[in-house]
N, C-alpha and C positions, 0 to 999 in steps of 0.2 A: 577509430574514435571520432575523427575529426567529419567522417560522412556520417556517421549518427548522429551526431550534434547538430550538424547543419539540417538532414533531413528532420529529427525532432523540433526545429529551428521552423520550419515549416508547415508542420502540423501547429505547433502552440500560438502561431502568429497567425492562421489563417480568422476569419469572422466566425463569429459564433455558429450561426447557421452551415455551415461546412465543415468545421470540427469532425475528426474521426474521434471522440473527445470521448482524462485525468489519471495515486500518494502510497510501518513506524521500523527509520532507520532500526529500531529496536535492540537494543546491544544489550546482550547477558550482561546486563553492570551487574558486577562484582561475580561473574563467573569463574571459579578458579578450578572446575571440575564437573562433570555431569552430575556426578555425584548429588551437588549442590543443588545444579536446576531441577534433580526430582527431586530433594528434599521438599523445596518451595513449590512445587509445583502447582499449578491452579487453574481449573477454568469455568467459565460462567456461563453455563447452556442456557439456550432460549429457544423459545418455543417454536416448535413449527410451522410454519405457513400455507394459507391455506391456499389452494388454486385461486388464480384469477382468472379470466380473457385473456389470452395467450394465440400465440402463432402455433400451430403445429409442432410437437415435440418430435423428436430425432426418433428413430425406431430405435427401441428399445433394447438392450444387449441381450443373449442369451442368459441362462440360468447360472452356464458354468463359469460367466466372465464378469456376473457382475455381482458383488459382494453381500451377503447380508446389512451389513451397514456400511455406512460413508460417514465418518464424523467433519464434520468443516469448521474449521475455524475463522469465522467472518469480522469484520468490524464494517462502524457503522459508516461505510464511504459509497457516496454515488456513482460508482462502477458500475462494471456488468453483474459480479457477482449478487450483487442486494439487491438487481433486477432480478436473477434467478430466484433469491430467495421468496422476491415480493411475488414474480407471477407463480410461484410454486413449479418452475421448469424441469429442476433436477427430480423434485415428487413423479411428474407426469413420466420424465423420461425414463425412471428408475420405480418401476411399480410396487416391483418385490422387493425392495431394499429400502432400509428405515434410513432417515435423509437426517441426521442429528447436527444442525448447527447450534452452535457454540458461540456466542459473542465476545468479544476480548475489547479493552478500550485501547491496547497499544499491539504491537506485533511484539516488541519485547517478551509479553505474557505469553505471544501464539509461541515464541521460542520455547517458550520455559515449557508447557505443555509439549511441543514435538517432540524434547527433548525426554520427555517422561512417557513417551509413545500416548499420549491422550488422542491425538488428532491424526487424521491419515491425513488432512489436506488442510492447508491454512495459508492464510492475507500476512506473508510481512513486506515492509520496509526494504528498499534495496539497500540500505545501508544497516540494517539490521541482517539480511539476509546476506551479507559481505561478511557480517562478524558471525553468524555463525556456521557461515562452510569455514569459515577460516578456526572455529573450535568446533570440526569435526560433527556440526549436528548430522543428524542421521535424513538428508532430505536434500532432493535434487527441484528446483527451479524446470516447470513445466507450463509457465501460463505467465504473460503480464496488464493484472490485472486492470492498470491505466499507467499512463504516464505522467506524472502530474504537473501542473499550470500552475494558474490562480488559484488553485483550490486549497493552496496553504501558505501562508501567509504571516509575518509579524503584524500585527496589531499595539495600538499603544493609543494612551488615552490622550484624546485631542486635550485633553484640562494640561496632562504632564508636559506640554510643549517640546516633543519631542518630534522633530525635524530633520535629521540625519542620524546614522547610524552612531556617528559620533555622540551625539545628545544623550545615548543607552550610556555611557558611565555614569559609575554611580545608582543605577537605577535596580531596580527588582525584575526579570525577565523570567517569566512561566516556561517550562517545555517540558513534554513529556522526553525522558532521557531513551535514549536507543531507538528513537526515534529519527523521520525520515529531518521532521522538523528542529533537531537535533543536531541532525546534520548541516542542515541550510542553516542555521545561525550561526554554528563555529565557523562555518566556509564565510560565510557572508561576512564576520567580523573579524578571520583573518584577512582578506581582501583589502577591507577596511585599516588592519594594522591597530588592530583593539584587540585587546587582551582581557581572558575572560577574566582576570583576577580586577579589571580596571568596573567590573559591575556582577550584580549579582543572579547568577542562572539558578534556578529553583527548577527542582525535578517534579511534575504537577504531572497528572494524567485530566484530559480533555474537562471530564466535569468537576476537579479542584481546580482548574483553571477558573473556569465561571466562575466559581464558587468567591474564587479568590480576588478573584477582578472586580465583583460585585460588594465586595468589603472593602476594596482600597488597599488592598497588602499588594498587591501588583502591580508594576507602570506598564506591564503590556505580555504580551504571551505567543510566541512560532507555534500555531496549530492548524488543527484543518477544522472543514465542515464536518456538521454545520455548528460547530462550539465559533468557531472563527466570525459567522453570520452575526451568532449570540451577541458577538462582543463589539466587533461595529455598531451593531442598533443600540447598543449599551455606551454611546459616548465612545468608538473606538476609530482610528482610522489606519490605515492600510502605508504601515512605512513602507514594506521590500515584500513581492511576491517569490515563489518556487520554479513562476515562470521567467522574470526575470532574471533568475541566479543560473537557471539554466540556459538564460542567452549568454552567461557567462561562461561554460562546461560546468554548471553545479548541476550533473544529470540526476533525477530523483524520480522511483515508479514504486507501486504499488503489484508487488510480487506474488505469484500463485506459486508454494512448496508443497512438493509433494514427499511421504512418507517413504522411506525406499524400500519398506517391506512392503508398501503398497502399490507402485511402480511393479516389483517382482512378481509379483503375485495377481495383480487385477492392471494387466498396462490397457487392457482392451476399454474397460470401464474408465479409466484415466481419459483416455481419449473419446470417451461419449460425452463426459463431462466436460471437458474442453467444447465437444459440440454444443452441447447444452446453455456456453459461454458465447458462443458464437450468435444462439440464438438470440439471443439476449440482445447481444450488438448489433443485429439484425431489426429486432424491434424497436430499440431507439432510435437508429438513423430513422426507417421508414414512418416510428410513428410517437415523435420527441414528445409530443402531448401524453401521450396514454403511459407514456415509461416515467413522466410525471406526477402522473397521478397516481402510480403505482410505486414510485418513491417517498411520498409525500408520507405515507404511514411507515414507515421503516426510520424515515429522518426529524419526522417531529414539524416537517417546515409545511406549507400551502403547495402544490402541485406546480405553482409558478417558478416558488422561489428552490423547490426541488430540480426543476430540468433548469434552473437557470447554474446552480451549483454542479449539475453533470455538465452543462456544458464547459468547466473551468477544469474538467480533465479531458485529456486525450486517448480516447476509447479505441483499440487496434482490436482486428480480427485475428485467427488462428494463421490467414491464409497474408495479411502481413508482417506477425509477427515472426514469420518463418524466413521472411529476409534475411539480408546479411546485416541490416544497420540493428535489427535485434537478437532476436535467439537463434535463429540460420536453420540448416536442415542439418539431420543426423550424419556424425561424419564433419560435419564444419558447422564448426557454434558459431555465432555472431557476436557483435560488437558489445552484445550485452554485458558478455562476459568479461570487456575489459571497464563497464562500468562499475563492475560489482570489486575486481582488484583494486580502482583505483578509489572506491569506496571506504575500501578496509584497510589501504594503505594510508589515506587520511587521519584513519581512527588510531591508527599507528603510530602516526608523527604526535598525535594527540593526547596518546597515551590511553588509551581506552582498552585497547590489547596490546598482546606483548609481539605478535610475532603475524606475520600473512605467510601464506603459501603463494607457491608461480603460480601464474595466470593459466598451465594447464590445469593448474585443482580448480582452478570457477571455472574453465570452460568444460573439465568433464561433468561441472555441477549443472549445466545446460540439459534437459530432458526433453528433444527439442522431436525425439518420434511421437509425444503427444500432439504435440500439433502439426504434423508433417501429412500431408494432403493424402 
């Protein structure tokens, strides 16, 4: 634990320009059965994208390995994956298979859908993805989407004069619940030795935040990009970032789950996709402008202010995150897996679940022969 910190410690501290560069904890609130999460189940497809100027896609799988469809459930963060979706990579590399992404605004919701088998593959929260191997969802951790920095953040309105963490009593405080963001404000405000009962947490998903902050019902809100941008240029300033807490051990990433019927059944195609994530991270390092411009439409921001938000996560390849300080190679999981315990053990002391499994149930929730060289 203590050599993945330090090496994450490394990456998040290096200059923008050097970054291998970035985020929803997501907790079944009020989960008290699957039952439940397919009752509610929900999710909010979006549309296809069309090829852009791209590098070279990976050759393509055979007939028998790669599926009719792939459903993914994305949200909207500067990673590799919303590179895929923007240069239309998994389209290219997957010709005969319908590429159906799905938008969700928290990982929370990508749970609830996993949970109802809506999605073979989906973006949570490693601390969303701690509660739910720990209630048995049905989906093994196969990819780490980024690792996240500055790219999530409290905010709080420079008018509320609000100056340390202490100055939050009393106050109205945004976060989407089961979130990563979630997470880093409980962490951060027991550190602090504040008590959520001493201010008020409001469970707001990314655009009620806005929503909310532009009315005045809020003195500030834990989220990410680019709602978090929104709210800076909107009178807001930056009390405690995600990279900060993790100078602390507040570790926090943005998770790739995969389905375990899907795993069984298509690992060959899991692991193109992976490639396909690879590529992605390939075209950002070599070419941080053009992966700008091609996030600029997916995020709503200018081409600038898009690569300047990817560079505020820590973007890993297949071929590092197969280390030991992350997901390891098949056979011996990595350090991730004591991220993700000590993730759920948190939410434990906090009351959020009732109960974690040992640390071998998250390291066999490690699916680490998809990215195994």
């Amino acid at each position: 634990m203590v050599s993945f910190i330090r090496r994450l410690h490394r990456y998040v501290t290096r200059p923008f320009s050097r970054l291998i560069d970035r985020r929803s904890f997501n907790v079944l609130l009020g989960l008290c059965s699957l039952f439940l999460v397919v009752t509610f189940a929900g999710c909010s497809p979006a549309s296809d994208t069309a090829s852009s100027p791209s590098p070279d896609a990976s050759a393509s799988p055979t007939a028998s390995a790669a599926p009719s469809e792939i459903r993914i459930g994305y949200q909207v963060v500067p990673n590799a994956e919303l590179l895929v979706k923007a240069l239309g990579l998994a389209e290219k590399a997957f010709p005969n298979t319908k590429i159906e992404w799905k938008s969700f605004d928290s990982g929370r919701d990508v749970n609830t859908a996993i949970a109802a088998n809506g999605l073979d593959l989906g973006l949570v929260g490693s601390t969303g993805t701690s509660v739910g191997i720990s209630n048995g969802l049905p989906y093994q951790v196969y990819f780490l989407h980024d690792v996240i920095g500055d790219n999530e953040a409290l905010a709080v309105k420079t008018s509320a004069n609000i100056k340390t963490l202490a100055d939050l009593k009393g106050r109205k405080i945004g976060v989407p619940f089961g979130s990563t963001t979630h997470f880093s404000l409980l962490s951060a405000l027991e550190k602090a030795g504040i008590a959520t009962t001493d201010l008020q947490v409001l469970d707001l998903q990314p655009p009620d935040i806005l929503a909310a902050w532009q009315r005045g019902d809020i003195d500030g809100a834990f989220v990410w990009q680019p709602t978090l941008k929104k709210l800076v240029d909107d009178g807001g300033t930056i009390l405690v970032t995600a990279k900060t807490l993790s100078e602390q051990g507040i570790i926090t990433a943005d998770v790739g789950v995969a389905h375990k019927d899907f795993i069984s059944q298509y690992p060959d195609a899991l692991k193109q996709y992976v490639g396909v994530l690879d590529e992605a991270v390939k075209f950002y390092r070599e070419q941080p402008e053009e992966a700008g411009k091609a996030l600029a439409a997916e995020l709503g921001l200018t081409p600038e202010e898009s690569l300047a938000v990817a560079n505020e996560l820590v973007w890993l390849d297949s071929s590092e995150q197969s280390g030991a300080d992350y997901l390891g190679k098949p056979g011996s999981p990595g350090a991730f897996a004591e991220v993700l315990k000590a993730s759920a053990d948190f939410m434990k002391a906090q009351g959020t679940i009732s109960a974690t499994p040992d640390l071998a149930v998250f390291k066999d929730a490690i699916y680490s022969a998809a990215i195994a060289q």
